[in-house]
C-alpha positions as CSV (number, residue, x, y, z in Angstrom):
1,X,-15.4,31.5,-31.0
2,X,-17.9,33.4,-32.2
3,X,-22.1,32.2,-32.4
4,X,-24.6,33.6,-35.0
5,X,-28.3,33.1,-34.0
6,X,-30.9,33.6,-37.3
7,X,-34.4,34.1,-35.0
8,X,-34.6,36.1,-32.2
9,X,-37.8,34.6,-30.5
10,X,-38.2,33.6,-26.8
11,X,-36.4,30.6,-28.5
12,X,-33.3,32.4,-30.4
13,X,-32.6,35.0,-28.0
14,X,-32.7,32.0,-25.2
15,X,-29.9,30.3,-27.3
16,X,-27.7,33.5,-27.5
17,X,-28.6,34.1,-23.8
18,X,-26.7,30.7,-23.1
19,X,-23.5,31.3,-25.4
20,X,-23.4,35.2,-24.1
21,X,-23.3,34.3,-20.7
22,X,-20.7,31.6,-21.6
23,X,-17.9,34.3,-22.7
24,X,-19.1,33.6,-26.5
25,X,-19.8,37.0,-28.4
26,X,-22.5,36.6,-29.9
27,X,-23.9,37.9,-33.6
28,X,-27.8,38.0,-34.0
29,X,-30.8,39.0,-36.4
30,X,-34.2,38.7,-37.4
31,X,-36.9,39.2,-40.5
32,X,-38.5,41.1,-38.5
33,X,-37.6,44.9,-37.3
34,X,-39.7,45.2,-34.1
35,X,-38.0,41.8,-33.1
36,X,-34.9,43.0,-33.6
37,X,-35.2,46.3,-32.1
38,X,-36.6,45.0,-29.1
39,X,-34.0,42.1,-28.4
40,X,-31.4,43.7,-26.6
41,X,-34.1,44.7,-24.2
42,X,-35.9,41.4,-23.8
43,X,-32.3,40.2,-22.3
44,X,-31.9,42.8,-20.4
45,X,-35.3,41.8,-18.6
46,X,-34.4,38.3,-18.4
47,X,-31.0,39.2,-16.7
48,X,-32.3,41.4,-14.5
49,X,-34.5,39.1,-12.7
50,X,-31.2,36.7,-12.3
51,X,-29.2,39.6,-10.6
52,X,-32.4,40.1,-8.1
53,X,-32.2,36.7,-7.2
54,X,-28.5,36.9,-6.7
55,X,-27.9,34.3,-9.3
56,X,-26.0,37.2,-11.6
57,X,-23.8,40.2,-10.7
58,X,-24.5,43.8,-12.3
59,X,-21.2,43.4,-13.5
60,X,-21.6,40.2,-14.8
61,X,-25.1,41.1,-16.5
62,X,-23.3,44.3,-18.5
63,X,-21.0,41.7,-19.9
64,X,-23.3,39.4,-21.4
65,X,-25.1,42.6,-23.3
66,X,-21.8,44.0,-24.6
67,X,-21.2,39.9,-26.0
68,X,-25.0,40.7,-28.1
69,X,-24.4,42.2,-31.4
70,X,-27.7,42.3,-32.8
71,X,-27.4,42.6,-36.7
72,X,-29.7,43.9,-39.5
73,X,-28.5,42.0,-41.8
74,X,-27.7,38.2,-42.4
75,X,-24.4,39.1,-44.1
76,X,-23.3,41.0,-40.7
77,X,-23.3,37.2,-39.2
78,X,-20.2,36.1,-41.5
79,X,-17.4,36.3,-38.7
80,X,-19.3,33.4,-36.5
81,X,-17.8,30.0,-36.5
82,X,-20.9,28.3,-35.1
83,X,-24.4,29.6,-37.0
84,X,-27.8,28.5,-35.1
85,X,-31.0,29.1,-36.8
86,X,-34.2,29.3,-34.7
87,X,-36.7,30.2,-36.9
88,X,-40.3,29.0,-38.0
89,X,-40.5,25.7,-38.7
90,X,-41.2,25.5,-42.5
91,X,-38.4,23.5,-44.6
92,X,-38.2,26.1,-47.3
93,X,-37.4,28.6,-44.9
94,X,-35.0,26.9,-43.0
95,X,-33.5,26.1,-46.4
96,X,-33.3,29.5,-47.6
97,X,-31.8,31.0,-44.4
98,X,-28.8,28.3,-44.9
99,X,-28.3,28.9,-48.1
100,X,-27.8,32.9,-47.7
101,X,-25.6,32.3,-44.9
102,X,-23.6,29.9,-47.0
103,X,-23.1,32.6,-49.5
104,X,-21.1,34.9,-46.4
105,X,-19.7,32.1,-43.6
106,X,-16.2,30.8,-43.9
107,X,-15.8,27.2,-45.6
108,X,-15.6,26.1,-42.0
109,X,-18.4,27.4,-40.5
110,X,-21.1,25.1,-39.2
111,X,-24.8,25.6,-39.7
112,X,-26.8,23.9,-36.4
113,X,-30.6,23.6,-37.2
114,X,-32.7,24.1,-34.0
115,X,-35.3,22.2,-35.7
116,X,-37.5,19.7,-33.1
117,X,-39.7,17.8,-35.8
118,X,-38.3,18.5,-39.4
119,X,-35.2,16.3,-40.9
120,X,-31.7,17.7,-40.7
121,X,-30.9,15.6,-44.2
122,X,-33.8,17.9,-45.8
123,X,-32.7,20.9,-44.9
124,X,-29.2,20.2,-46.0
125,X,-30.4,19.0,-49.2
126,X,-29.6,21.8,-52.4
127,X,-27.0,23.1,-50.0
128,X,-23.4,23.8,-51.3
129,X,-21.9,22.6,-48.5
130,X,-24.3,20.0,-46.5
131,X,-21.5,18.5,-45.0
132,X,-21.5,21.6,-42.5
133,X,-25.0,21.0,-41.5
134,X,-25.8,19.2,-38.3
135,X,-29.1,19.1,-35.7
136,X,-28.6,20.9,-32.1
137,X,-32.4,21.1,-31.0
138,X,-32.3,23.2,-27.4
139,X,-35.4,22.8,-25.0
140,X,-37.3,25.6,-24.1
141,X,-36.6,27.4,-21.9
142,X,-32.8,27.2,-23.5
143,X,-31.3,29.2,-20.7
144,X,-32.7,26.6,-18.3
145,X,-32.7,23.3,-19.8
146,X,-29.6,21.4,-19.6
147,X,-30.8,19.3,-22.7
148,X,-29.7,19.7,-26.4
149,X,-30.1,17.0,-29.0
150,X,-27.5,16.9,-31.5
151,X,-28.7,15.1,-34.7
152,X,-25.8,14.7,-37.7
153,X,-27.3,13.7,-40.5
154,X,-25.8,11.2,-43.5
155,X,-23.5,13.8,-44.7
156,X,-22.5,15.4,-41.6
157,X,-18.6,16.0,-41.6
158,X,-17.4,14.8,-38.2
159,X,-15.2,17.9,-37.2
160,X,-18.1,19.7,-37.6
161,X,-20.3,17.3,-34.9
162,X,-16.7,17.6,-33.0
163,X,-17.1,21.5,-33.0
164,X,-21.5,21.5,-32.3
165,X,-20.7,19.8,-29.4
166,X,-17.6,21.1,-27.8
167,X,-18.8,25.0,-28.3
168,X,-22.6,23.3,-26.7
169,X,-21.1,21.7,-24.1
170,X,-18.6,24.4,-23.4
171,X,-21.9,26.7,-22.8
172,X,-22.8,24.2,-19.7
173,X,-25.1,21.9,-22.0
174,X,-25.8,18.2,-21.8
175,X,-25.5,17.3,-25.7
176,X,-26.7,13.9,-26.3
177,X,-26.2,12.8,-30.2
178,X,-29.3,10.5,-32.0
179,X,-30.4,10.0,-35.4
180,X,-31.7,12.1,-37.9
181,X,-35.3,10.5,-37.6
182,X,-38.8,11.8,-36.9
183,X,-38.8,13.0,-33.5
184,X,-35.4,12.8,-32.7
185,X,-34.9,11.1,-29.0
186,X,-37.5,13.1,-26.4
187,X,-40.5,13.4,-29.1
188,X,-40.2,10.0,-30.0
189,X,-40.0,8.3,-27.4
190,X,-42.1,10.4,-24.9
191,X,-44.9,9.9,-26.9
192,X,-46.2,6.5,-24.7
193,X,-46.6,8.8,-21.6
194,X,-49.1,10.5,-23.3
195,X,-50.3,8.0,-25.7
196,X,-51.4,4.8,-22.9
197,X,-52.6,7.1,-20.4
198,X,-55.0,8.5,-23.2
199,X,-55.5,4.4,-24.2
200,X,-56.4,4.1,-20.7
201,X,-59.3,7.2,-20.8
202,X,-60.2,5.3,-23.8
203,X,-60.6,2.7,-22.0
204,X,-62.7,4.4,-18.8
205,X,-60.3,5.5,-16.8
206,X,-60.4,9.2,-14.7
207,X,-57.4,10.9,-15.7
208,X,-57.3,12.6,-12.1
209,X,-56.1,9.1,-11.2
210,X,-54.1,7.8,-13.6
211,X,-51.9,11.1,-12.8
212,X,-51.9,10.4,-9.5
213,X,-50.5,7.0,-10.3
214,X,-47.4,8.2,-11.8
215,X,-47.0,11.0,-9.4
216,X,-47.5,7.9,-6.6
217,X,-44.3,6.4,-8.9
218,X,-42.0,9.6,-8.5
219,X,-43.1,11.5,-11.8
220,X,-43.1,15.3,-11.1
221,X,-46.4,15.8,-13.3
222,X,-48.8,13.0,-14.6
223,X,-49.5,12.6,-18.1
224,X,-52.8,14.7,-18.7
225,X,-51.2,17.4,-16.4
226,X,-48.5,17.4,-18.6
227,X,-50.2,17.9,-21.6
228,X,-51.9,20.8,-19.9
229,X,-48.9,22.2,-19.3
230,X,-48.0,21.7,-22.8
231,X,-51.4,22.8,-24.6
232,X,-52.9,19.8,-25.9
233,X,-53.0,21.9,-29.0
234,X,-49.5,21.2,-29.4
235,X,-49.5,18.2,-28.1
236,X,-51.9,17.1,-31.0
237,X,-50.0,18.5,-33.5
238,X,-46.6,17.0,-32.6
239,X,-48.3,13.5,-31.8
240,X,-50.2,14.1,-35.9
241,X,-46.8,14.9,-37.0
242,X,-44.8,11.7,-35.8
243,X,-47.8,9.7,-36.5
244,X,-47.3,11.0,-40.3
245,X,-43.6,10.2,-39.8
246,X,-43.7,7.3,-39.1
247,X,-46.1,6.0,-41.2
248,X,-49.4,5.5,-39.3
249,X,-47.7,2.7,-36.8
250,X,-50.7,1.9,-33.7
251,X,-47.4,3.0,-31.2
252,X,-48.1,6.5,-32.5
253,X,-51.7,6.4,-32.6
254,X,-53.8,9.9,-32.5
255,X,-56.3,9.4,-29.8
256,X,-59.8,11.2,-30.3
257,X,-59.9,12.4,-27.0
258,X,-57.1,14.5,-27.4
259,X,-58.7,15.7,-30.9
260,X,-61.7,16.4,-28.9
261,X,-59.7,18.2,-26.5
262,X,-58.6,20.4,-28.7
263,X,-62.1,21.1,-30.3
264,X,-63.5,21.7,-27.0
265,X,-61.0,24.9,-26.5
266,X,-60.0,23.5,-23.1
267,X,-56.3,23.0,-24.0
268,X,-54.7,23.4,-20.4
269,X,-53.2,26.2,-18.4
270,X,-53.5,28.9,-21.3
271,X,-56.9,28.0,-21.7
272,X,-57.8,27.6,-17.9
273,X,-58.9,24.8,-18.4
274,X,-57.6,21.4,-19.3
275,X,-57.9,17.9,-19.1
276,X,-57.2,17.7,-15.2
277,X,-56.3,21.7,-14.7
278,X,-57.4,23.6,-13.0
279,X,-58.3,20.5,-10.4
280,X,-56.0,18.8,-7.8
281,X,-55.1,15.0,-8.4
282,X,-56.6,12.9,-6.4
283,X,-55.4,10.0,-4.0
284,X,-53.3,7.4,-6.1
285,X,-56.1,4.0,-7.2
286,X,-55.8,1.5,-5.9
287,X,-54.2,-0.5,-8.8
288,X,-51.3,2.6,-9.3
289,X,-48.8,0.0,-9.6
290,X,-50.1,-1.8,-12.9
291,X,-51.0,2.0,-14.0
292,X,-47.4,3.0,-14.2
293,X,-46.1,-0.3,-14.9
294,X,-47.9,-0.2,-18.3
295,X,-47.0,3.0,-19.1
296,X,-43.2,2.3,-18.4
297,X,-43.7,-0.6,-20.1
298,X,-44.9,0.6,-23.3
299,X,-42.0,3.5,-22.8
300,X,-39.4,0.9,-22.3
301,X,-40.4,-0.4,-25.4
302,X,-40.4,2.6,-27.6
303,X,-36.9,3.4,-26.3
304,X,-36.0,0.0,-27.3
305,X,-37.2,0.4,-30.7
306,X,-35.2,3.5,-31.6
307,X,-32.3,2.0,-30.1
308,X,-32.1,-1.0,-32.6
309,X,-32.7,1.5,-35.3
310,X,-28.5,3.1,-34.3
311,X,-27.4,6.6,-33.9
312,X,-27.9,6.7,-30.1
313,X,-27.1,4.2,-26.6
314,X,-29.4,3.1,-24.0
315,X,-27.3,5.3,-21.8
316,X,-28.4,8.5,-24.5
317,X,-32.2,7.8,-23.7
318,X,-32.8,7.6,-20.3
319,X,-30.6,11.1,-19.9
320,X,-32.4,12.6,-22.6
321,X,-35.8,11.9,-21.6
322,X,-34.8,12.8,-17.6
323,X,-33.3,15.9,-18.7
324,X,-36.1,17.1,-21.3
325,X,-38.7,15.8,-19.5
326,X,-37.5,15.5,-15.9
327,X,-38.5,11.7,-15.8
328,X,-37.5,10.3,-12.4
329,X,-35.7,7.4,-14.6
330,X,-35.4,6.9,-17.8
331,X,-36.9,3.8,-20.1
332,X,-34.1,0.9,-19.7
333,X,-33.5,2.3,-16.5
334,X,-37.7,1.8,-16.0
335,X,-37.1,-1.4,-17.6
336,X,-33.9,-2.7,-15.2
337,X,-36.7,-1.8,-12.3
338,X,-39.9,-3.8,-13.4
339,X,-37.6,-6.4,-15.1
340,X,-37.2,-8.1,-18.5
341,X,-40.0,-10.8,-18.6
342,X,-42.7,-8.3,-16.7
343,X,-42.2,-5.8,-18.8
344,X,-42.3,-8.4,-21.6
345,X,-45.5,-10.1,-19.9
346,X,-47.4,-6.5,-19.5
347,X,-47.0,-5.5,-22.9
348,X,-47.9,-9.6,-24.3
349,X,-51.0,-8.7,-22.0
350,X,-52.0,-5.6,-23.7
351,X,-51.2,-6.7,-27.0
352,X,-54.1,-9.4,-26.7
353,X,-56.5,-7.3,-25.2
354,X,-55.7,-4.2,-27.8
355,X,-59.0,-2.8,-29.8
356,X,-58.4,-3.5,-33.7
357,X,-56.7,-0.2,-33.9
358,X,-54.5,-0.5,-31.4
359,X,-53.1,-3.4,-32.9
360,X,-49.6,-4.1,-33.2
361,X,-49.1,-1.2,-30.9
362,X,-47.7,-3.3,-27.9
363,X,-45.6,-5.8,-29.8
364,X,-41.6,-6.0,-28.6
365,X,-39.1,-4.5,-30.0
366,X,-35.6,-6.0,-31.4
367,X,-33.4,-6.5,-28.6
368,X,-36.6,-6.5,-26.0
369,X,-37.8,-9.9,-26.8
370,X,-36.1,-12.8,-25.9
């Protein structure tokens, strides 16, 4: 079958990276010229390293090019059974991309959103066929992350979630389907990692250590690493944008040291300079048990939230947020570990203890509670 990327960014051309080198051919453009022009070259680059490593043949690399059709015009797209835009992310412009492409795809076609924050029911909306419309959000880097979200929305048809995920899956992808709602799976429900360990630097605590407490409980980075890693630039604006989602809830609270953060310029890595970056973490405190137990805690019970609200399994979340984040377990799996009434305990704890605007924040979710 044959894939159409709209977007040919580090993101888009990562996507058609992954269906070129699984045997799809591929059919690509961009708005802009430059980008276009330049495409073809920027995967050339990228495959080049993988032949030096040994991870590609020369032969092999060729291939994938020839798959690349990079086209100037949106129209030039019509033969592909499976369209993926990876634009900017501005609903009227993800609308208007779908709705040109409606006006040249085959009736069957299905239009993937690579969307990580807006809803896959909006853009549909005005459409004249919505029912082809459907979620598959890919974690940068594409060609590396095994993760892909697939979000149907109301109106989904369900051949075409059948053909998102066998032509995503096909292309050596873990596709894990979850409701079209604000933050889908790994947004949402990573947002406690970040969110209690800045509760605890509210609270006193040296970042240094709380890091060193998760790393101490087999996390690969600690929180505030993490966020340098990130930008906590964009870490506040995707934490401001659920919080918006969601209505405000304490669970998604925007911490002022992260604002602060962000006006200060030191933002992480990119910045060279960041909350714990460019400093080593230090030994693991002393208390690093209770550290990660209220942060899996409060994780457990996010998870558990979304999961009473349908459209995923327990099963779904921890494998999402291992894959997308490369958690050593996932939340139920966290909460199996620490066990049903100390999970339920910790978070009773912090509930009493919360500052007024915390709470509510800690309170069990459906299903959580006995």
């Amino acid at each position: 079958m044959t894939i159409g990327i709209i977007g040919l960014g580090a993101m888009g051309l990562g996507i058609a990276q992954v269906f070129a080198m699984a045997g799809h051919p591929v059919r690509a453009t961009d708005a802009n010229p430059e980008t276009r022009a330049t495409a073809p070259a920027r995967l050339s680059d990228t495959l080049s390293a993988r032949v030096a490593k040994g991870s590609l043949t020369e032969d092999e690399k060729t291939a994938i090019l020839q798959r690349l059709v990079v086209t100037e015009r949106v129209e030039d797209i019509a033969p592909a059974d499976l369209v993926i835009e990876a634009v900017v992310e501005r609903l009227a412009v993800k609308q208007s991309v779908f709705s040109l492409l409606e006006q040249y795809l085959a009736p069957g076609a299905v239009l993937a959103t690579n969307t990580s924050s807006l809803s896959v029911g909006a853009i549909a909306q005005g459409l004249h066929r919505p029912d082809r419309v459907v979620g598959l959000h890919f974690f940068n880097p594409a060609p590396v992350m095994r993760l892909v979200e697939l979000i149907p929305h109301a109106g989904t048809a369900t051949d075409a979630v059948t053909i998102a995920r066998s032509l995503t899956e096909s292309a050596g992808k873990t596709v894990i389907q979850c409701a079209d709602r604000p933050g889908f799976i790994v947004n949402r429900c990573a947002r406690p990692y970040y969110g209690e360990a800045l509760a605890m630097l509210e609270e006193g605590r040296d970042p240094g250590e709380i890091d060193a407490a998760m790393m101490a409980a087999g996390y690969r980075l600690g929180p505030f690493a993490l966020i340098d890693l990130i930008g906590a630039d964009i870490n506040l604006a995707a934490t401001e944008g659920l919080a918006a989602a969601m209505g405000h809830h304490p669970r998604y609270h925007v911490f002022t040291a992260l604002k602060r953060q962000v006006e200060s310029g030191h933002i992480g890595r990119k910045s060279l300079k960041g909350f714990v970056f460019p400093d080593n973490p230090p030994p693991p405190p002393a208390d690093a048990a209770t550290i990660a137990l209220r942060i899996e805690a409060t994780l457990a019970n996010e998870a558990a939230w979304l999961l009473s609200e349908g459209g995923t399994t327990a099963e779904g979340i921890d494998t999402a947020l291992k894959l997308g984040l490369n958690f050593p377990r996932g939340p139920f799996e966290a909460l199996a570990r620490h066990g049903r009434g100390t999970v339920l305990q910790t978070l009773a704890r912090l509930e009493e203890n919360a500052p007024p605007h915390l709470k509510s924040r800690y309170l069990p979710a459906p299903g959580l509670a006995p």
